[in-house]
C-alpha positions as CSV (number, residue, x, y, z in Angstrom):
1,X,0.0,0.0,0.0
2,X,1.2,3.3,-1.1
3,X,0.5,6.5,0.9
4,X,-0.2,9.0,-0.8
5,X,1.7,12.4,0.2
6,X,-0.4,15.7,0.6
7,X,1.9,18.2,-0.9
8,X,0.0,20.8,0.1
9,X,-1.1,21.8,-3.8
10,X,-4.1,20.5,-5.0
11,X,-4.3,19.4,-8.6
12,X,-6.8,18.6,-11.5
13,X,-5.6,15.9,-12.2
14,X,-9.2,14.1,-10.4
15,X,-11.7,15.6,-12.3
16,X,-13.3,12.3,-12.6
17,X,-13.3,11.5,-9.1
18,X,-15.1,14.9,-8.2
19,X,-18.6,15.1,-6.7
20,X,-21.4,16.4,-9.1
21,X,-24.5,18.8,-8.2
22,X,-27.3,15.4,-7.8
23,X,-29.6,17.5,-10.1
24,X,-27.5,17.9,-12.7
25,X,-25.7,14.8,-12.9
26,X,-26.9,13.1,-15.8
27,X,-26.4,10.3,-14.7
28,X,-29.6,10.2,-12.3
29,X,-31.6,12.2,-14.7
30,X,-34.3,9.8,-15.6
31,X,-35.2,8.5,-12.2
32,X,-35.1,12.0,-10.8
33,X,-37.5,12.7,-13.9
34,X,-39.9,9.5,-12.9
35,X,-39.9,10.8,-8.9
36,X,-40.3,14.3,-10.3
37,X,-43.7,12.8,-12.8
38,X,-44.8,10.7,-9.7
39,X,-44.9,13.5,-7.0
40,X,-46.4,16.0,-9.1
41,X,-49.2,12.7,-10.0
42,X,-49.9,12.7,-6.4
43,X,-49.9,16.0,-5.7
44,X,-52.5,16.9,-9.0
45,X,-54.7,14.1,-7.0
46,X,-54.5,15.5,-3.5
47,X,-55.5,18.9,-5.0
48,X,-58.0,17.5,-7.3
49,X,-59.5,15.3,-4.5
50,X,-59.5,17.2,-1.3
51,X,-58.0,20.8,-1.7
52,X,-59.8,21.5,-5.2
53,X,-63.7,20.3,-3.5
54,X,-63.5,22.7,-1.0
55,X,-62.1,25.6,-3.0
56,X,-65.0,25.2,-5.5
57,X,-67.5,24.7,-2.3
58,X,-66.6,28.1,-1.0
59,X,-66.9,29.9,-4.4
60,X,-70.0,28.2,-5.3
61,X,-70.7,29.2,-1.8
62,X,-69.4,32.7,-2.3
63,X,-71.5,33.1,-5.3
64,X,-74.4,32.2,-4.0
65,X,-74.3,34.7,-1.0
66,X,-73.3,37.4,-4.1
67,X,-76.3,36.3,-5.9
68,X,-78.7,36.3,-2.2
69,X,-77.4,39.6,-1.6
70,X,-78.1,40.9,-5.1
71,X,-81.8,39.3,-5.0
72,X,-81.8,41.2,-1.4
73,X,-80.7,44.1,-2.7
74,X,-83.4,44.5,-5.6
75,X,-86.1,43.6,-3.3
76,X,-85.2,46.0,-1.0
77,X,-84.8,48.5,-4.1
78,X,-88.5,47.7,-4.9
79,X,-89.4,48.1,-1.8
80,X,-88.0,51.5,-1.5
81,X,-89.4,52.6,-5.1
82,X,-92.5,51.4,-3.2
83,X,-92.1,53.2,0.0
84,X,-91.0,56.6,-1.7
85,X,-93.9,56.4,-4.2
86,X,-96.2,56.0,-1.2
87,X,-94.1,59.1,0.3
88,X,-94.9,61.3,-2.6
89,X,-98.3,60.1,-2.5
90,X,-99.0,61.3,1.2
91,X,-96.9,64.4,0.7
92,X,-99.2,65.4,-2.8
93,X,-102.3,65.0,-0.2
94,X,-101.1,66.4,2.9
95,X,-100.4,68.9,0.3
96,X,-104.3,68.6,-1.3
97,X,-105.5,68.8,2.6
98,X,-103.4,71.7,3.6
99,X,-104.5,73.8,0.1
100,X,-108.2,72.8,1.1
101,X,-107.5,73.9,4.3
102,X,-106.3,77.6,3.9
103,X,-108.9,77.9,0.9
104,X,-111.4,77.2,3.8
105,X,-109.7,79.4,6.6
106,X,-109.2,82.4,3.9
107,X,-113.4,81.9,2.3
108,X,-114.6,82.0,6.5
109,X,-111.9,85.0,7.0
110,X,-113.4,86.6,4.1
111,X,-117.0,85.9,5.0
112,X,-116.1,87.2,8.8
113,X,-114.3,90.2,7.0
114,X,-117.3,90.7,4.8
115,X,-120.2,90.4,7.6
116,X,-117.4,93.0,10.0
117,X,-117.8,95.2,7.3
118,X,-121.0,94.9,6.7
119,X,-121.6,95.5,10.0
120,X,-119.7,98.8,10.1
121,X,-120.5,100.1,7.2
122,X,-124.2,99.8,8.4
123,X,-123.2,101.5,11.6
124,X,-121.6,104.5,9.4
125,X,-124.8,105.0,7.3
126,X,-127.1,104.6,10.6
127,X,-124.6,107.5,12.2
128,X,-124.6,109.4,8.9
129,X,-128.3,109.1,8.7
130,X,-128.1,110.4,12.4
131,X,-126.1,113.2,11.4
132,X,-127.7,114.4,8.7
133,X,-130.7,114.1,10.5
134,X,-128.7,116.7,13.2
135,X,-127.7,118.8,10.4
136,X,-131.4,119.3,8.6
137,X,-133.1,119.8,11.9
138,X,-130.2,122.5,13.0
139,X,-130.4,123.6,9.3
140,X,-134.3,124.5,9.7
141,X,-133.1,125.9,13.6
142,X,-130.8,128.1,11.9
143,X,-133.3,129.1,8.5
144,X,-136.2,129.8,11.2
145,X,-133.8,131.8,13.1
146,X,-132.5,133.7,10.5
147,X,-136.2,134.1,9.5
148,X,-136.6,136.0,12.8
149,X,-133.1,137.9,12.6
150,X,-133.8,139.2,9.0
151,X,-137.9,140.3,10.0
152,X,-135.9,141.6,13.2
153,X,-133.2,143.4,10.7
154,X,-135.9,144.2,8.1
155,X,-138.0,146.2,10.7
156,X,-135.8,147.9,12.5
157,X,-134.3,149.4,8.7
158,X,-137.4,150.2,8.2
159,X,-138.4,151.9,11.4
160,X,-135.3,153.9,10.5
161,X,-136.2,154.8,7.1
162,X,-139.4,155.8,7.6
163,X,-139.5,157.2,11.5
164,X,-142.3,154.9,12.5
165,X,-142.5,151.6,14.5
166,X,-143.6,148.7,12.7
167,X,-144.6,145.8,14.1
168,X,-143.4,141.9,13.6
169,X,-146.6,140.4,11.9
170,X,-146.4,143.5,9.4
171,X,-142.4,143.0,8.3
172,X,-143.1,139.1,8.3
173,X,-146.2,139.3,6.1
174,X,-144.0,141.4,3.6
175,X,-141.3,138.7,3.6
176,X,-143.4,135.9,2.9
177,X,-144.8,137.8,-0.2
178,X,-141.6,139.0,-1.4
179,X,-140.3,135.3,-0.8
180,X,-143.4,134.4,-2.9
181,X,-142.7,136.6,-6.5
C-alpha cells in the first residue's frame, strides 16, 4: 500500500473522481424525472380530491351569498321605489288637505271680514243718517232763526227809514210775499 503524500497543492488531475451537483448529474436524470412525474401525479390528486372540493364549495358558496345579496338588494330596491312612491303620494295629499284647508280658513276670513264690514258700514250709514238728520233739523233751527233775525233786521231798517214803529206780523207778512214773486 502506497500512501499518498499531501503536498500541500491540490491538482486537477481528479476531475473524474469529483462530486457532481445530484440535479444535474446526468447520470440520475431519468429516475429524478420518474420521482419528479410521480410527486407532481400525487400532488394533482391530492388537489384535485381534497384541496380543489373545498375551494369550488366556498366559491359556489361565495357566489351564491353574491347572488342572495343581489336578490336582497333588488327587493329592497322595490321596496324603496315602493315606500317613496307611497311618500310622494301622502306628501301630494297632505299637500291637497293643507291647500283645502287655507282655501277654507281664507273663504270664513273673508266671510267674517265681509259680515265685519257689513256690520260697520251699516253703523256709518245709521250714524250718517243720524247726522244728517242733526244737520237738517239744525239747518231748519238756523233758516227759522234767521227768518226771525232778517224780519228783526228788516223792521228795525225800516223803522229807520221811515220814522215809524212797525210791528213783527207786518215785516213778516211782507217777507213771505216777497219770498213768494
Amino acid at each position: 500500500m502506497a500512501a499518498k503524500v499531501n503536498t500541500g497543492t491540490t491538482g486537477h488531475s481528479d476531475v473524474n473522481n469529483a462530486k457532481v451537483f445530484s440535479p444535474l448529474d446526468t447520470g440520475t436524470f431519468v429516475p429524478q424525472l420518474v420521482w419528479l412525474a410521480l410527486t407532481f401525479g400525487l400532488l394533482y390528486v391530492l388537489l384535485k380530491r381534497f384541496a380543489l372540493p373545498r375551494v369550488g364549495e366556498v366559491i359556489e358558496e361565495r357566489r351564491e351569498r353574491i347572488q342572495r345579496d343581489l336578490d336582497k338588494a333588488e327587493k329592497l330596491k322595490v321596496e324603496t321605489e315602493q315606500a317613496l312612491a307611497h311618500y310622494e303620494q301622502a306628501l301630494a295629499e297632505a299637500r291637497a288637505k293643507a291647500n283645502a284647508i287655507a282655501n277654507d280658513v281664507r273663504a270664513k276670513l273673508a266671510a267674517e271680514v265681509d259680515k265685519e264690514r257689513a256690520a260697520v258700514e251699516a253703523e256709518i250709514a245709521r250714524k250718517l243718517a243720524d247726522a244728517e238728520a242733526r244737520i237738517a233739523q239744525s239747518k231748519s233751527k238756523a233758516m227759522a232763526s234767521v227768518a226771525d233775525i232778517a224780519a228783526d233786521t228788516a223792521g228795525a231798517v225800516v223803522s229807520r227809514l221811515l220814522g215809524k214803529e212797525v210791528t213783527k206780523d207786518e215785516v213778516q207778512r211782507a217777507l213771505v210775499q216777497r219770498a213768494a214773486e
